[in-house]
BADOVO-71611 format. One record per residue (C-alpha): x, y, z; residue in three letters; residue number from 1. Coordinates in Angstrom, 3 decimals. Example, Ala and Ser with C-alpha at 12.3 -4.5 7.8 and 13.67 -1.06 7.14 Angstrom:
// residues 2
site x:12.300 | y:-4.500 | z:7.800 | type:ALA | seq:1
site x:13.670 | y:-1.060 | z:7.140 | type:SER | seq:2
//
This chain:
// residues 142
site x:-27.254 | y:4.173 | z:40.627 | type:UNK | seq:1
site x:-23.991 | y:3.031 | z:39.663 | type:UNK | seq:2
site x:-24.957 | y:2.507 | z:36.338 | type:UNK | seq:3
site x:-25.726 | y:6.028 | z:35.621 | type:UNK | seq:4
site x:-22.350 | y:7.564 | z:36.805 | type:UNK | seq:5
site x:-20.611 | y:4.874 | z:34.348 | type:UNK | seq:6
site x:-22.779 | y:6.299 | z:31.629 | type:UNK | seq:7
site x:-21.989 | y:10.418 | z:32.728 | type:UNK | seq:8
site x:-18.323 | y:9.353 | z:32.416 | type:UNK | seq:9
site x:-18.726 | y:8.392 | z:29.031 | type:UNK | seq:10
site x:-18.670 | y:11.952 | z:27.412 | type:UNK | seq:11
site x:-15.763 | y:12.798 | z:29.435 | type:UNK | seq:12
site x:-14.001 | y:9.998 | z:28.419 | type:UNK | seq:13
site x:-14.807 | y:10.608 | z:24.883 | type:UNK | seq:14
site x:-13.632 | y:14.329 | z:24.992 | type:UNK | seq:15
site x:-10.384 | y:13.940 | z:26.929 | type:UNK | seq:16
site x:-8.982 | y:10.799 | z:24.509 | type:UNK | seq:17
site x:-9.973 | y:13.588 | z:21.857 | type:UNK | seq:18
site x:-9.221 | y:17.309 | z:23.135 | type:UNK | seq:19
site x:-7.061 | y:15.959 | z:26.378 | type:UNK | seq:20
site x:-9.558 | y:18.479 | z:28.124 | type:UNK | seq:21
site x:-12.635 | y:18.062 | z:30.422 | type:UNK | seq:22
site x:-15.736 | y:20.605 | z:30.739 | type:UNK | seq:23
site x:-16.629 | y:21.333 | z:34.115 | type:UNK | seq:24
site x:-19.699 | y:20.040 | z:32.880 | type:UNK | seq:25
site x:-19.373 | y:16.737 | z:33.739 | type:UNK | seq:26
site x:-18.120 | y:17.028 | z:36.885 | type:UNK | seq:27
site x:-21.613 | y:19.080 | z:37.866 | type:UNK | seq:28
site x:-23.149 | y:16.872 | z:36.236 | type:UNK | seq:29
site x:-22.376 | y:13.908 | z:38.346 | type:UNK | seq:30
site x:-22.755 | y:15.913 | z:41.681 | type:UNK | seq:31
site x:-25.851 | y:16.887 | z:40.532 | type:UNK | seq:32
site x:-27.165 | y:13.137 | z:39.949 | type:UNK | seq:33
site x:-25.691 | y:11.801 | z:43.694 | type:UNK | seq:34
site x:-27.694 | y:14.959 | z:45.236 | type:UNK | seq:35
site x:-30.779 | y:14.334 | z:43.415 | type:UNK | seq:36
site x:-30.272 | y:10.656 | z:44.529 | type:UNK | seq:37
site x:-29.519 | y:12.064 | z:48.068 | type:UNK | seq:38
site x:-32.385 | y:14.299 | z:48.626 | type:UNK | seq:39
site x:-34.834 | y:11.332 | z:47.394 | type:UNK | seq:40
site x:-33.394 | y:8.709 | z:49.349 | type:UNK | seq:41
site x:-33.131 | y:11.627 | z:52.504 | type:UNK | seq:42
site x:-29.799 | y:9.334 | z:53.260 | type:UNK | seq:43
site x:-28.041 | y:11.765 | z:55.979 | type:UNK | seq:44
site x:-25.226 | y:9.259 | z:56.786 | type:UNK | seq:45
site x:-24.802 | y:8.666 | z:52.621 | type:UNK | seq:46
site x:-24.690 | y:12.275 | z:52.705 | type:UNK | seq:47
site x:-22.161 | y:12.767 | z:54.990 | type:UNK | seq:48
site x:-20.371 | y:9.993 | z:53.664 | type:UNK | seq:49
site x:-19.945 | y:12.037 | z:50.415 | type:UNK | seq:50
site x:-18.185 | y:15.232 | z:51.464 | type:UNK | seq:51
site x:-16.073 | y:12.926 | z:53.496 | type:UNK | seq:52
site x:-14.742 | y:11.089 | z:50.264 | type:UNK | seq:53
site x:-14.889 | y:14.687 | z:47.924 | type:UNK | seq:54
site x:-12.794 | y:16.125 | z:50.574 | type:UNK | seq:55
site x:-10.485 | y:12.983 | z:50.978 | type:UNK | seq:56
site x:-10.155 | y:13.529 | z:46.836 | type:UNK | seq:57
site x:-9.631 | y:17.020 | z:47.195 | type:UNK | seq:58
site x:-6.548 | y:16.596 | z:49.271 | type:UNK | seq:59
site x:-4.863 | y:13.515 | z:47.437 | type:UNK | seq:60
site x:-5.320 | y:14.903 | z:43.842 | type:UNK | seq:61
site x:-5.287 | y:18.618 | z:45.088 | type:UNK | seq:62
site x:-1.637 | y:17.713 | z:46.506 | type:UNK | seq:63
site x:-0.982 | y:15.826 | z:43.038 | type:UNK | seq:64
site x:-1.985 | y:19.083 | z:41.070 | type:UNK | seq:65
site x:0.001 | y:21.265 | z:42.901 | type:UNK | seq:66
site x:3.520 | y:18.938 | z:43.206 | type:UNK | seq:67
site x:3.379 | y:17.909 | z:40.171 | type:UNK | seq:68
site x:3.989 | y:19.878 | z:36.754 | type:UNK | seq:69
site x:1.267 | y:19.096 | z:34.469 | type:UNK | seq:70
site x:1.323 | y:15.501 | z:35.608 | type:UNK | seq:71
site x:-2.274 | y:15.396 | z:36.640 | type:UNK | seq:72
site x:-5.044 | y:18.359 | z:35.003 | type:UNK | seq:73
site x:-7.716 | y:20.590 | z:36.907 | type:UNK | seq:74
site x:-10.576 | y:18.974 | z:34.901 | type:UNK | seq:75
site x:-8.949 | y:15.494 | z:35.945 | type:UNK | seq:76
site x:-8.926 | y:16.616 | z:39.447 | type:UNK | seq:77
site x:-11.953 | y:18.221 | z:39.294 | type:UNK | seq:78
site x:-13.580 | y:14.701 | z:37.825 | type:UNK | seq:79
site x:-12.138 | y:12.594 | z:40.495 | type:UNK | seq:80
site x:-13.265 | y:14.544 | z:43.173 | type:UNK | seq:81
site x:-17.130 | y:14.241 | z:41.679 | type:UNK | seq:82
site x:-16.597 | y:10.566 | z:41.484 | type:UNK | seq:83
site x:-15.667 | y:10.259 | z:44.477 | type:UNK | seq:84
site x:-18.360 | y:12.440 | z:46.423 | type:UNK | seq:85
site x:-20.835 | y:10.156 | z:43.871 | type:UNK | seq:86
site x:-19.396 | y:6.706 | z:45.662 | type:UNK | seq:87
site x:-18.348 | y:7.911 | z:48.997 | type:UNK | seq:88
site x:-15.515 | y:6.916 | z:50.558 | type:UNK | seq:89
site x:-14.912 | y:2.547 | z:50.706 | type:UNK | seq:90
site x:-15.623 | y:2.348 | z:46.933 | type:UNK | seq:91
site x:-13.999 | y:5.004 | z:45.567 | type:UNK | seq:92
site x:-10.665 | y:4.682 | z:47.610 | type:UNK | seq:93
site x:-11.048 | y:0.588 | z:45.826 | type:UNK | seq:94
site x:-11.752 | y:2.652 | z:42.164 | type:UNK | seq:95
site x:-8.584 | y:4.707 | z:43.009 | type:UNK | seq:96
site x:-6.609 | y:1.735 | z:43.422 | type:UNK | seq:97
site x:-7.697 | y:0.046 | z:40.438 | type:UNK | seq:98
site x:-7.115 | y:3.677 | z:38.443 | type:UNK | seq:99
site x:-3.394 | y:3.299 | z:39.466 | type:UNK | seq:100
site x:-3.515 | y:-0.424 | z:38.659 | type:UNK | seq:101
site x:-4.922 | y:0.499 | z:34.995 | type:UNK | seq:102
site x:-2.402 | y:3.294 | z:34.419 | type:UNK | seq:103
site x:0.937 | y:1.830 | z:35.829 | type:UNK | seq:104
site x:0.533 | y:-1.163 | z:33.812 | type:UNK | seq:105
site x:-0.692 | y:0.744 | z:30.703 | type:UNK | seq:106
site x:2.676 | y:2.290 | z:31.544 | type:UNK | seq:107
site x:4.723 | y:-0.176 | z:32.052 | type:UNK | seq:108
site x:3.631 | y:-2.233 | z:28.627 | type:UNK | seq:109
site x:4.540 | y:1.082 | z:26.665 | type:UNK | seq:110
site x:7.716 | y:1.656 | z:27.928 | type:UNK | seq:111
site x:8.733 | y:-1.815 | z:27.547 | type:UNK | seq:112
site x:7.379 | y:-1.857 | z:23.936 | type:UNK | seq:113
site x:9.154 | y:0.995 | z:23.801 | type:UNK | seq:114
site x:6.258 | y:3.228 | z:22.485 | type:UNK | seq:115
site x:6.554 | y:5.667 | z:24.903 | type:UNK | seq:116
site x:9.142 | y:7.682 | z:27.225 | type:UNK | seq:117
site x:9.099 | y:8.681 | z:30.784 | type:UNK | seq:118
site x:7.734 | y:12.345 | z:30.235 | type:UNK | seq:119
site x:4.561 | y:10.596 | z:27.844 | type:UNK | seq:120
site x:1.796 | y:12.158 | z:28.188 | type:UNK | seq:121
site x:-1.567 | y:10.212 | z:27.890 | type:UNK | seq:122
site x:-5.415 | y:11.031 | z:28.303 | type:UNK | seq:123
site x:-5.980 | y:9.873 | z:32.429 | type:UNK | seq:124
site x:-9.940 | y:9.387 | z:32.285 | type:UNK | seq:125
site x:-9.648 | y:6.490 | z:30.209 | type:UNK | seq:126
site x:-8.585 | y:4.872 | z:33.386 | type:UNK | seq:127
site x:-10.539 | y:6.888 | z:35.670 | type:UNK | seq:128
site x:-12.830 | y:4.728 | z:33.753 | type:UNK | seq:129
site x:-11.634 | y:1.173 | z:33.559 | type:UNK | seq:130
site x:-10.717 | y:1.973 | z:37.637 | type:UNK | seq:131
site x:-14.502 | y:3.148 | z:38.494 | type:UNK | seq:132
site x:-15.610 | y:-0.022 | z:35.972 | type:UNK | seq:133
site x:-13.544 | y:-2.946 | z:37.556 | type:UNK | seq:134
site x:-14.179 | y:-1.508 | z:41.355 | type:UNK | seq:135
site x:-18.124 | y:-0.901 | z:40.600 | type:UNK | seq:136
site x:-18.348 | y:-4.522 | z:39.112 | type:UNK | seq:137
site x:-16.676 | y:-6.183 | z:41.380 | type:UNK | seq:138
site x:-18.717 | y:-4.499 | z:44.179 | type:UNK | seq:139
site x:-21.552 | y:-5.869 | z:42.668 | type:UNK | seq:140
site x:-20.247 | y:-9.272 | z:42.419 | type:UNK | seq:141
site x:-19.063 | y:-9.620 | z:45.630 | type:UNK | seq:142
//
């Protein structure tokens, strides 16, 4: 299960490093999959469990979108919040802290290098990625 919303964030990945944009596509796309997964597995608690951590998403990032000036995009926003009603609360609030992780120290390593300034702009679903990646492996490993 995990497996296959790592491989629907591919595309998205793909199209924001290139376009800096995100089709709503993908975001349907992956609520699709957890529902279909949800009405098989007839998981009411799972359920439940995922409009808990879509609407936990849809206040953090919502807030993020509005406060802040281009500093985080609707199709980002929109993205997160599918992740997160894909791995319910616990392991998406872990992905979330390894996105921050990913992106402070990308960050940090291009300001020092000097190869980028404060107001940089840079594609965020790369580390949507590497965040869902490192907390879905270590899940598994642990």
């Amino acid at each position: 299960m995990i497996y296959l919303l790592i491989a629907l964030l591919i595309p998205p990945l793909i199209e924001d490093i290139r376009e800096r944009q995100i089709r709503n596509l993908y975001p349907f796309l992956i609520v699709v999959a957890k529902v279909i997964v949800l009405v098989l597995s007839r998981n009411k608690d799972a359920a439940i469990k995922s409009v808990v951590a879509s609407l936990i998403a849809f206040a953090i990032f919502g807030f993020c979108f509005l406060v802040s000036k281009e500093g985080i995009g609707a199709g980002d926003v929109k993205l997160l919040i599918s992740i997160a009603f894909y791995l319910e609360t616990e392991l998406f609030l872990r992905g979330l802290l390894y996105i921050c992780l990913c992106s402070i120290l990308f960050s940090l390593i291009l300001l020092a290098t000097k190869k980028a300034k404060l107001k940089s702009q840079f594609p965020f679903v790369p580390f949507v990625f590497a965040g869902i990646l490192v907390a879905t492996l270590t899940e598994a490993l642990f």
